[in-house]
Backbone as JSON Lines, residues from 0, in Angstrom:
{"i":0,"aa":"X","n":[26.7,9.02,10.76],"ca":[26.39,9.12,9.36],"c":[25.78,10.49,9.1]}
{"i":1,"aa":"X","n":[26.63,11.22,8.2],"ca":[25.51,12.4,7.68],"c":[24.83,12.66,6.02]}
{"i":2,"aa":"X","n":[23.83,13.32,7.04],"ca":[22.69,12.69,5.29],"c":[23.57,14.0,4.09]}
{"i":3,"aa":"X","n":[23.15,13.4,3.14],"ca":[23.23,14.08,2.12],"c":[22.37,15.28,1.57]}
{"i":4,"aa":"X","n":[21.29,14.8,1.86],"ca":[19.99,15.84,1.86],"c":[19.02,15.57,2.96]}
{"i":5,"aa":"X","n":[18.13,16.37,3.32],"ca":[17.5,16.18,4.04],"c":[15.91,17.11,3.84]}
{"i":6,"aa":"X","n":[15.04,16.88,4.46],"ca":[13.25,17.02,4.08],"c":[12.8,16.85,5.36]}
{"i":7,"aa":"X","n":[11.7,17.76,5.67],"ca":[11.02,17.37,6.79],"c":[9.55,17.19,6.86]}
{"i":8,"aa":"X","n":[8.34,16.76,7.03],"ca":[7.51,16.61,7.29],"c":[6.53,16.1,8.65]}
{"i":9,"aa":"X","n":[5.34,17.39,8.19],"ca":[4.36,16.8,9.47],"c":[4.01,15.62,10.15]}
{"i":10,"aa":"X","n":[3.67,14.79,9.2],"ca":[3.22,13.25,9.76],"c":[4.77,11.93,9.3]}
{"i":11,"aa":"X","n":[4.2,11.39,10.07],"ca":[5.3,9.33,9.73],"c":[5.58,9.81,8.28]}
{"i":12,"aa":"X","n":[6.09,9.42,7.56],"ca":[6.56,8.72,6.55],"c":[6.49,7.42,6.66]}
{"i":13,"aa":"X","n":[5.62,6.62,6.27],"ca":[5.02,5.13,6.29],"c":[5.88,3.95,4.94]}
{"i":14,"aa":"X","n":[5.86,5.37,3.88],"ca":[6.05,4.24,2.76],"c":[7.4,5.1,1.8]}
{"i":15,"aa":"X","n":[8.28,4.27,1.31],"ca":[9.12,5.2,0.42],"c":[9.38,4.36,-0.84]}
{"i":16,"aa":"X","n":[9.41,4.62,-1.98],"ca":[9.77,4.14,-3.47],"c":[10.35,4.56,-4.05]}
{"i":17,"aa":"X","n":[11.85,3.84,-5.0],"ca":[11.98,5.15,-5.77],"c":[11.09,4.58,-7.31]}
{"i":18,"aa":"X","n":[10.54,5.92,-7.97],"ca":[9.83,5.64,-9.2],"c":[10.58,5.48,-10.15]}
{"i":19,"aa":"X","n":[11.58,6.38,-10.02],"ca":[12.6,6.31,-11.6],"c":[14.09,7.42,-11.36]}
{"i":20,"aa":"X","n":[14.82,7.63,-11.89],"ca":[16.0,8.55,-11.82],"c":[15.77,9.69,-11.3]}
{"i":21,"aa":"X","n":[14.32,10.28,-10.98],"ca":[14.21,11.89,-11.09],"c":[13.16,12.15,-9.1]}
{"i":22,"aa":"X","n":[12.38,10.84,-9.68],"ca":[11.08,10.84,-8.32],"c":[11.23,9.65,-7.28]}
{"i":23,"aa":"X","n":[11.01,10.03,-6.03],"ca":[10.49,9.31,-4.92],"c":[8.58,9.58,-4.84]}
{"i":24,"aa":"X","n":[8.64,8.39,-3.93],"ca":[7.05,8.33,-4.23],"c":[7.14,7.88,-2.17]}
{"i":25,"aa":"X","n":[6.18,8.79,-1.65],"ca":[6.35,8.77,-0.41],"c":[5.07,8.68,0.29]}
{"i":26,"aa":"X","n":[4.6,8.1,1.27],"ca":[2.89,8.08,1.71],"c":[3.43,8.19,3.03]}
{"i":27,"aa":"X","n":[2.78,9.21,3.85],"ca":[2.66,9.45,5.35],"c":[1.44,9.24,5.53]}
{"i":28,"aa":"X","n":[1.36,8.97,7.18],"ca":[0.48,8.4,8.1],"c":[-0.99,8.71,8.21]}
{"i":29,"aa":"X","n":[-1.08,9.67,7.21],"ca":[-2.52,10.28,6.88],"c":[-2.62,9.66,5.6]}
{"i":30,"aa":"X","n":[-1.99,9.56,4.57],"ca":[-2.37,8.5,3.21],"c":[-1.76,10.18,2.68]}
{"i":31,"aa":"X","n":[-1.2,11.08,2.9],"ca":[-0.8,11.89,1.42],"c":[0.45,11.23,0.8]}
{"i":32,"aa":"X","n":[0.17,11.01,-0.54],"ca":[1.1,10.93,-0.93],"c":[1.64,11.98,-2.07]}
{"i":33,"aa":"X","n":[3.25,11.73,-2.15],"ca":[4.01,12.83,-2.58],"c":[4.89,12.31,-3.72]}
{"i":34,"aa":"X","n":[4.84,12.86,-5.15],"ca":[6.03,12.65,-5.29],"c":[7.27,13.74,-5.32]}
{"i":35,"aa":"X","n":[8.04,13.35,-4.91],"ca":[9.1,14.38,-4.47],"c":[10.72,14.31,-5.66]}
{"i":36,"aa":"X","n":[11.09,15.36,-5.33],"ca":[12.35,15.68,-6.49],"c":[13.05,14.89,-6.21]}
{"i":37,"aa":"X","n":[13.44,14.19,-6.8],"ca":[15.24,13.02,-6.14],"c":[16.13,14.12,-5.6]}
{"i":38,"aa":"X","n":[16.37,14.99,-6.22],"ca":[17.74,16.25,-6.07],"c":[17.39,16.96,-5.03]}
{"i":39,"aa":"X","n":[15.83,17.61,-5.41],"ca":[15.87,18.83,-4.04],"c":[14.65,18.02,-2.63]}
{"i":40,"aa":"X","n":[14.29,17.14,-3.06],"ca":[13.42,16.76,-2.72],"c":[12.25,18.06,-1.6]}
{"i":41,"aa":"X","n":[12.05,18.51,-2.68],"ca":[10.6,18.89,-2.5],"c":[9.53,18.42,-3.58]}
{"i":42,"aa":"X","n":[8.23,18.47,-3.04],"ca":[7.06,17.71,-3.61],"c":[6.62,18.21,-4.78]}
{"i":43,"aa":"X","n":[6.66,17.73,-5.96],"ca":[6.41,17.96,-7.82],"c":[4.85,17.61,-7.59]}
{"i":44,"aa":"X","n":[4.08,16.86,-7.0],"ca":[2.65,16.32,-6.62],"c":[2.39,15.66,-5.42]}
{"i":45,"aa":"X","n":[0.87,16.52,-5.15],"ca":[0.71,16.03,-3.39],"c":[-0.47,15.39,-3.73]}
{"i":46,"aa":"X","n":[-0.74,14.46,-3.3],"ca":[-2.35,14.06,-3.13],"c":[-2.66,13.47,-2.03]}
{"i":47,"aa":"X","n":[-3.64,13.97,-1.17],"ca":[-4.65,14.13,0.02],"c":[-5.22,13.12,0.38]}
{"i":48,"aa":"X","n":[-5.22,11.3,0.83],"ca":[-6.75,10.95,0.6],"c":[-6.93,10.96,2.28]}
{"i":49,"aa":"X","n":[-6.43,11.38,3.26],"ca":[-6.89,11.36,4.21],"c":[-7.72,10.16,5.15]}
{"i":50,"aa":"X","n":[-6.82,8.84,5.08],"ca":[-6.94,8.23,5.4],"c":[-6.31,8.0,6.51]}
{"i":51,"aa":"X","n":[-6.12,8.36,7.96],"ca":[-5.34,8.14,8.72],"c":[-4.4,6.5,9.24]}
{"i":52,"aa":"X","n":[-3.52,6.39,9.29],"ca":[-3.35,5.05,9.69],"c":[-2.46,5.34,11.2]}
{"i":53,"aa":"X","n":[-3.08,4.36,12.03],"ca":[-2.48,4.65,13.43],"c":[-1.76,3.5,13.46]}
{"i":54,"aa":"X","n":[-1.92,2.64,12.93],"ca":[-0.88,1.13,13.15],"c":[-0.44,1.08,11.69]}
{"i":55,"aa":"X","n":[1.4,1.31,11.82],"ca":[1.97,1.0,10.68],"c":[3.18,0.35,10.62]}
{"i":56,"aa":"X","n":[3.07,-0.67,11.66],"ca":[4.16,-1.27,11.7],"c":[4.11,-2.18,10.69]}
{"i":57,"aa":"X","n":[3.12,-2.46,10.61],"ca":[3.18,-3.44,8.91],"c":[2.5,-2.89,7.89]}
{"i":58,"aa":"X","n":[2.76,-3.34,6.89],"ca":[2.5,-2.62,5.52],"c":[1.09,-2.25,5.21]}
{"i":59,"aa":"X","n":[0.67,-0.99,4.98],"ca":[-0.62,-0.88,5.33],"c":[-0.79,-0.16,3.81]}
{"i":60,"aa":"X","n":[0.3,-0.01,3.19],"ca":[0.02,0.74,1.91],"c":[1.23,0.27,1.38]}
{"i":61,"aa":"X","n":[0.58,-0.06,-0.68],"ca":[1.23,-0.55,-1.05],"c":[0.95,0.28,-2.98]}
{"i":62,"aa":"X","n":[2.12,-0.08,-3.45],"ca":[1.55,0.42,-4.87],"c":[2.23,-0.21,-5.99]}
{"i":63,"aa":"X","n":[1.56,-0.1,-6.92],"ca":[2.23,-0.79,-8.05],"c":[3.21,-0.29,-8.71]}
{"i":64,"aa":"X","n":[4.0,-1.15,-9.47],"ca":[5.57,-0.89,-10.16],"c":[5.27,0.66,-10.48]}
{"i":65,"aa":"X","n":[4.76,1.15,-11.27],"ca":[4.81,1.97,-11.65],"c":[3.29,3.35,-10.79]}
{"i":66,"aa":"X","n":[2.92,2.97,-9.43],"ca":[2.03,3.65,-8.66],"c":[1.04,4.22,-9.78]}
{"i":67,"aa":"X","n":[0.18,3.5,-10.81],"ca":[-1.09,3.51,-11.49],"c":[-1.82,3.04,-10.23]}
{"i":68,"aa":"X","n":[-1.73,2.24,-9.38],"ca":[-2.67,1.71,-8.34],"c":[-2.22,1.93,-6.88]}
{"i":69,"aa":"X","n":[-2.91,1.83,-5.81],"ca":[-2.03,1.91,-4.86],"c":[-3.02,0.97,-3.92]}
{"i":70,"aa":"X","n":[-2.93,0.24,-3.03],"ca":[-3.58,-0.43,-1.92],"c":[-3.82,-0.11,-0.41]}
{"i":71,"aa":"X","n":[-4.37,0.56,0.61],"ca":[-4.24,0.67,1.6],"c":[-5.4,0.0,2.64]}
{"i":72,"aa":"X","n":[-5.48,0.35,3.73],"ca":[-6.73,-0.49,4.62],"c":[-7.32,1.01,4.94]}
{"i":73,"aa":"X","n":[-8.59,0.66,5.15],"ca":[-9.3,2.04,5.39],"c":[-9.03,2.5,6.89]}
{"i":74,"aa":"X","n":[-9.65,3.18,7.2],"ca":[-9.16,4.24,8.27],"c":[-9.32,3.3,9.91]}
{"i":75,"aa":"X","n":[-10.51,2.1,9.97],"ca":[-10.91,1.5,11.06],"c":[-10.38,0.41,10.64]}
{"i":76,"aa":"X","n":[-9.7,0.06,9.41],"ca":[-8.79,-1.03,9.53],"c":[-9.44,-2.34,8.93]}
{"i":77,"aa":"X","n":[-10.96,-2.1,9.15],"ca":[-11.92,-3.15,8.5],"c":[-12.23,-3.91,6.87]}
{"i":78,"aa":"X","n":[-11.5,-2.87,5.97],"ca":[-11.88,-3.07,4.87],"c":[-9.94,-2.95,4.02]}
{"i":79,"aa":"X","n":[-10.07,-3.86,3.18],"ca":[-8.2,-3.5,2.0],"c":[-9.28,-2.9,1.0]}
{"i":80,"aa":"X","n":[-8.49,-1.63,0.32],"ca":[-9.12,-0.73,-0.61],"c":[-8.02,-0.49,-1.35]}
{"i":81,"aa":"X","n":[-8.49,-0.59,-2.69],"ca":[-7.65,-0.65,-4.23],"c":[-7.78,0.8,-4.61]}
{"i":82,"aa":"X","n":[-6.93,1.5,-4.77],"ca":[-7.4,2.62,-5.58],"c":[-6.43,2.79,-7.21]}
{"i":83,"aa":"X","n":[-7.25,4.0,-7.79],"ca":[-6.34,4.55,-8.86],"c":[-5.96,5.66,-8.41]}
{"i":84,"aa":"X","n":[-4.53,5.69,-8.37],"ca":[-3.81,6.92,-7.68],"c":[-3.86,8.04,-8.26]}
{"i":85,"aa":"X","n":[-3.79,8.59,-9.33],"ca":[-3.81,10.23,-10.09],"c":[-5.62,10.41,-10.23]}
{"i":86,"aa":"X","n":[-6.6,9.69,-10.12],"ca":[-8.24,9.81,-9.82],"c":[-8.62,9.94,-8.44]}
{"i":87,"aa":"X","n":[-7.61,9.38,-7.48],"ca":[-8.16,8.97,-5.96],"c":[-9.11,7.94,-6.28]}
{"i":88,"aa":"X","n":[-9.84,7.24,-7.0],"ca":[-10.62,6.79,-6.95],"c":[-11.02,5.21,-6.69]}
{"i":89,"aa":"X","n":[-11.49,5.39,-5.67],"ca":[-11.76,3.64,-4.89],"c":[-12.09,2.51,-6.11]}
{"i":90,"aa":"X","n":[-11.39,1.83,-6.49],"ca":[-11.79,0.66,-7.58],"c":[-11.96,-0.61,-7.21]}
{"i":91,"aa":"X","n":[-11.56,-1.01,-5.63],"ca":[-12.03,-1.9,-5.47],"c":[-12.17,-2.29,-3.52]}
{"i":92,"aa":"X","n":[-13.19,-2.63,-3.1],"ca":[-13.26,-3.02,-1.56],"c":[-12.88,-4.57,-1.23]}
{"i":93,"aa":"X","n":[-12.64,-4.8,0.25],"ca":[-12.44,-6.08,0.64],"c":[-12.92,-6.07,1.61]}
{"i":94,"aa":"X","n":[-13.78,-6.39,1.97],"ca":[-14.06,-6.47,3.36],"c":[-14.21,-8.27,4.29]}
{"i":95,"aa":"X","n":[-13.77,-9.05,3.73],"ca":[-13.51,-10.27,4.2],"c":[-13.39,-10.92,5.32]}
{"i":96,"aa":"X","n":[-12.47,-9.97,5.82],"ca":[-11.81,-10.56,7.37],"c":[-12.22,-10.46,8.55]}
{"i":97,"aa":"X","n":[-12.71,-11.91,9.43],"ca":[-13.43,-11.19,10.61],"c":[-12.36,-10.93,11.55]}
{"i":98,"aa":"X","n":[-12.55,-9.63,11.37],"ca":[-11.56,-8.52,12.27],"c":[-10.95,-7.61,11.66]}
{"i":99,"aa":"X","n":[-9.9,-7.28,11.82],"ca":[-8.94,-6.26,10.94],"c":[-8.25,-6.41,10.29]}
{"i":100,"aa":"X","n":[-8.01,-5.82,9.04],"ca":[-6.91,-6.38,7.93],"c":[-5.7,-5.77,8.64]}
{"i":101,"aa":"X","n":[-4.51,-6.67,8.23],"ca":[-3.62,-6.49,9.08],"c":[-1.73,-6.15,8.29]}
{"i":102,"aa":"X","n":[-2.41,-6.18,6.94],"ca":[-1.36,-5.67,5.87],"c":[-1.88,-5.76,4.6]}
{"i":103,"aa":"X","n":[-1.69,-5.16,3.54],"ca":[-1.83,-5.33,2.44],"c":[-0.55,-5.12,1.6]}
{"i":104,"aa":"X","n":[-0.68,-5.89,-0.09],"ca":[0.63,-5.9,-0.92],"c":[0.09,-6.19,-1.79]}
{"i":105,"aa":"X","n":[0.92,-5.41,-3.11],"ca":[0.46,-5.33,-4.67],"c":[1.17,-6.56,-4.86]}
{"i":106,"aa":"X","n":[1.44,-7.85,-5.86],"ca":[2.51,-8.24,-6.17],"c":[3.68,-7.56,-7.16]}
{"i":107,"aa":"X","n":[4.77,-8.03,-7.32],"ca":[5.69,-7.6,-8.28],"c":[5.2,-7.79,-9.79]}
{"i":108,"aa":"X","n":[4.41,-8.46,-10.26],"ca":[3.88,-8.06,-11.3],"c":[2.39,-7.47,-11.41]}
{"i":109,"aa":"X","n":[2.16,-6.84,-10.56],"ca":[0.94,-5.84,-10.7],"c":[-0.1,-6.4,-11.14]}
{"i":110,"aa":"X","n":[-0.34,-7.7,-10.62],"ca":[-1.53,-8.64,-10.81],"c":[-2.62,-8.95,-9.98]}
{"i":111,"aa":"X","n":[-1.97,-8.56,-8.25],"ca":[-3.01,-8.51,-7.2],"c":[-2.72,-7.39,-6.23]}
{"i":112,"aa":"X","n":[-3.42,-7.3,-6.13],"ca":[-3.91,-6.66,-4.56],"c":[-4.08,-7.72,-3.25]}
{"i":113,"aa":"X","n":[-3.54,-8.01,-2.32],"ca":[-3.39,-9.34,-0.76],"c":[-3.84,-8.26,0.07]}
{"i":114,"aa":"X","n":[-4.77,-9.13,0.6],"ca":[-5.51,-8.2,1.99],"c":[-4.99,-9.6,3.11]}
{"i":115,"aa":"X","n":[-4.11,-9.49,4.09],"ca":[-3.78,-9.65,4.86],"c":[-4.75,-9.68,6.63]}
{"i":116,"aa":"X","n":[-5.29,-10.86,7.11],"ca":[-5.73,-10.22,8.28],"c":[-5.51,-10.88,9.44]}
{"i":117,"aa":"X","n":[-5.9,-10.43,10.38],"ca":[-5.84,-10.68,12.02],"c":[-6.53,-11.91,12.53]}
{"i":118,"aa":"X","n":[-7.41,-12.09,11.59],"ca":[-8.12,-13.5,11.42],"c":[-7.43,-14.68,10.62]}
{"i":119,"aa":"X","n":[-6.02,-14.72,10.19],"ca":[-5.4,-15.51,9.48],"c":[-5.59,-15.56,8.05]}
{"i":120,"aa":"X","n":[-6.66,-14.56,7.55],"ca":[-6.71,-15.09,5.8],"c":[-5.93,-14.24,5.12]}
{"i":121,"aa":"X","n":[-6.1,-14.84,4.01],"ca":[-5.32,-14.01,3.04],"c":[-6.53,-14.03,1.82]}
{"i":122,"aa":"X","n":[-6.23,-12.98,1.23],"ca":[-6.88,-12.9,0.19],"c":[-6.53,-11.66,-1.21]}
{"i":123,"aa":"X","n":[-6.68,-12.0,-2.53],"ca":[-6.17,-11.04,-3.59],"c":[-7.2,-11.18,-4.07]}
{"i":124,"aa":"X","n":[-7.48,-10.07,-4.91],"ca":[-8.1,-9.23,-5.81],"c":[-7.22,-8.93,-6.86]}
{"i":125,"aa":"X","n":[-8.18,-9.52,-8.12],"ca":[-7.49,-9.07,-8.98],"c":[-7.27,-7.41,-9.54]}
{"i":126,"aa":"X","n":[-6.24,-6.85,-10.28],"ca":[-6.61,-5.69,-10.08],"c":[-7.14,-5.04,-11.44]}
{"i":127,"aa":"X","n":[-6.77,-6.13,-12.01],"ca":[-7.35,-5.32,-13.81],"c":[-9.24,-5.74,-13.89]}
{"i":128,"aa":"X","n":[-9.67,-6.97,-13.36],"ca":[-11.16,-6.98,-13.22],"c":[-11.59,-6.83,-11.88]}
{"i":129,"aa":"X","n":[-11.11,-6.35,-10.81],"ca":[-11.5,-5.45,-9.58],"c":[-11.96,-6.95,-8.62]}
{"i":130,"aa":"X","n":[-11.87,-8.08,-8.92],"ca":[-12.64,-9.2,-8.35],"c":[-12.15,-9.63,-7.51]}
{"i":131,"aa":"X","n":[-12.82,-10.71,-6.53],"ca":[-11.24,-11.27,-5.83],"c":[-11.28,-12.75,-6.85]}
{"i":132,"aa":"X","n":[-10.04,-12.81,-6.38],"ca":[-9.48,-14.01,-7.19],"c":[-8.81,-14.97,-6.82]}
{"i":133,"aa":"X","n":[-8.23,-15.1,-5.45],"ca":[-7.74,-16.15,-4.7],"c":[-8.22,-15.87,-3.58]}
{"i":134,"aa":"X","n":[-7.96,-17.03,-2.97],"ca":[-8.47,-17.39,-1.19],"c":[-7.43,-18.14,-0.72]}
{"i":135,"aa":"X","n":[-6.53,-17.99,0.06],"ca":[-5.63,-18.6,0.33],"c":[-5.68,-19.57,1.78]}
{"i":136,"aa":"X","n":[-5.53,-21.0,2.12],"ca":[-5.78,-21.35,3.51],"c":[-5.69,-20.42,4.48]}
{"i":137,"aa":"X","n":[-6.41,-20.49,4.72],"ca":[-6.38,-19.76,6.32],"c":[-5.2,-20.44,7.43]}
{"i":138,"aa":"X","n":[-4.71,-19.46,8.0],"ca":[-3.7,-19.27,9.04],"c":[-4.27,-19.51,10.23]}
{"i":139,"aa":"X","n":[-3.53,-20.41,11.34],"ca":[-3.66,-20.58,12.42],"c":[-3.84,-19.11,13.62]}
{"i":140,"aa":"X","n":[-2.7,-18.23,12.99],"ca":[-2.53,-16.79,13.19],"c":[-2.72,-15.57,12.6]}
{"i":141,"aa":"X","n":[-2.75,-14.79,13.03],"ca":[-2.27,-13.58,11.95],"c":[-1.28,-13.57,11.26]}
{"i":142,"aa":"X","n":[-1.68,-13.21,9.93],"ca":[-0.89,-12.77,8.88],"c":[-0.68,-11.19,8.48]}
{"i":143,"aa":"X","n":[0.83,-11.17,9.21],"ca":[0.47,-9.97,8.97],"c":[1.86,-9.01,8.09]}
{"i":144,"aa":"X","n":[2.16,-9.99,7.1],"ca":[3.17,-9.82,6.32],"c":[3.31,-10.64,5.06]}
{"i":145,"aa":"X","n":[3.29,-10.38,3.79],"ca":[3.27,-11.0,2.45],"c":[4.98,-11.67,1.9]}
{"i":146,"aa":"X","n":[4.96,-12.04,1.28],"ca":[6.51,-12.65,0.44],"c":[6.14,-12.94,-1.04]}
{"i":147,"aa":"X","n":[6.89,-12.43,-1.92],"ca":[6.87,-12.94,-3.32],"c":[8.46,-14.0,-3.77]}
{"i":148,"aa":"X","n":[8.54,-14.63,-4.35],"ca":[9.17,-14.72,-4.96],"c":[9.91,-14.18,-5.9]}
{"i":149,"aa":"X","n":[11.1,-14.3,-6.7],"ca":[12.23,-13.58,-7.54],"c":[11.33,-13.11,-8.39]}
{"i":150,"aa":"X","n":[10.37,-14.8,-8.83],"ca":[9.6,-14.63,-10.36],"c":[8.02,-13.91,-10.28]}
{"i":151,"aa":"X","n":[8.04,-13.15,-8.94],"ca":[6.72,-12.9,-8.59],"c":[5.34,-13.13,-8.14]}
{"i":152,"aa":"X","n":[5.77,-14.51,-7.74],"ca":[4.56,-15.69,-7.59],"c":[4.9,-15.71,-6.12]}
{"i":153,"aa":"X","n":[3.32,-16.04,-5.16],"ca":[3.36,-16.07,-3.86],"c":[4.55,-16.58,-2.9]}
């Protein structure tokens, strides 16, 4: 197979979206995220938060329909953190799980934030009053992967 275009970068590429006809929305293994040209794909906006992630086999960053929010686990893995993406700014913590969160996910209608962990729970935060808002049974295992439905519901 040969690509059509091609881009290179320093770190993983962890996460890819497309936003709309024009942008990709891209987060590598340090938390920068980019959005990049569809056509030439070079980066129109970079932002820094320097969060390293060393385990990304599961979803460790996540963002909403339209990336106003974005979700990731902090750097030791201990805490799911809500942010507002064009502020950087932390809007909401989780620190719940005894042990490590082990994925996080926005839903399809941009209603929660799921902190995922190694300890079996699950848990969302809402994201418009920063709270949490569900508790979901606890898992025999780790959870370390989310599912929505068509209609957006768990």
């Amino acid at each position: 197979m040969t690509p059509l275009k091609k881009s290179s970068f320093d770190e993983a590429i962890i996460f890819l979206k497309i936003l709309n006809s024009q942008t990709l929305l891209t987060a590598d293994a340090f938390t920068t995220i980019r959005y990049l040209d569809k056509e030439k794909l070079v980066a129109k906006e970079e932002i820094k938060m320097a969060i390293l992630h060393t385990r990304y086999a599961t979803k460790v960053i996540d963002f909403t329909s339209g990336a106003d929010y974005f979700a990731t686990l902090s750097h030791d893995a201990r805490e799911a953190k809500l942010f507002a993406t064009k502020s950087r700014k932390n809007i909401a913590s989780l620190d719940r799980h005894q042990g490590e969160v082990a994925c996080v996910s926005i839903d399809p209608k941009d209603r929660y934030m799921f902190s995922c962990g190694d300890d079996g729970g699950v848990f969302g935060v809402d994201i418009q009053t920063k709270k949490l808002a569900l508790t979901l049974p606890r898992h025999l295992d780790i959870v370390n992967d989310i599912a929505f439905s068509s209609d957006g519901d768990i």
